[in-house]
C-alpha positions, 0 to 999 in steps of 0.5 A: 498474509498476502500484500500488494505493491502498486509501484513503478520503480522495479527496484523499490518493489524488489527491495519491498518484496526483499524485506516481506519475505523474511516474515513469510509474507507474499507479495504480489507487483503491479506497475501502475495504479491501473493493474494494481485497481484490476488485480484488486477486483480479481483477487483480495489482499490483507494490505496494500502498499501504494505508490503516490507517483505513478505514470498514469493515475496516481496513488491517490487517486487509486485509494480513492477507487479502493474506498468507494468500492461497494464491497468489503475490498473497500476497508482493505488497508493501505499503506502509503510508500512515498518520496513524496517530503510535502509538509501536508503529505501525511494529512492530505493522504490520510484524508483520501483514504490510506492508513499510515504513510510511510517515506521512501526509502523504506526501513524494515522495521518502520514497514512492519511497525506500519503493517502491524500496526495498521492490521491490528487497527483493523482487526486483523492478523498482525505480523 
């Protein structure tokens, strides 16, 4: 399984990756929501994971490019990482396009329940 991170902070992506690695899954890193939309033209990920407050475009913003695509890229599902506490955050981000939110900092086991659960929604591999 292959997964992509758009976040700015090295830590959080390094913990992330940490954390993916143990159930064997490869994550690839983009810094902003710019590189994370290019990488997606160029490459396919099983998910992504998106920051919501980024230099630059934001997370939202970038869900929205995901699913107006023309392609099937366009239902690659995304998982929202925030530390982001607005009561509506949830609503609000699941209006735009992602599939499960999650707060920061991120537990393991609330990121792979969202991943499985997520993947399995969509019809594809659990892990």
């Amino acid at each position: 399984m292959r997964v992509l991170f758009v976040e700015d902070d090295a830590m959080n992506r390094r913990v992330v990756k940490d954390m993916l690695t143990i159930v064997g899954v490869m994550m690839e890193e983009a810094a902003d929501a710019e590189t994370g939309l290019q990488m997606i033209e160029i490459d396919r990920f099983d998910a992504i994971l998106m920051d919501l407050r980024m230099p630059g475009m934001d997370g939202l913003t970038a869900v929205r490019h995901i699913r107006a695509r023309p392609d099937d890229k366009a239902r690659t599902p995304i998982i929202v990482i925030t530390a982001d506490t607005r009561f509506d955050l949830r609503a609000d981000c699941l209006a735009h396009g992602a599939n499960e939110v999650l707060g920061k900092p991120v537990a393991m086991e609330a990121l792979f329940d969202a991943l499985g659960d997520t993947l399995a929604a969509n019809g594809d591999l659990m892990i």
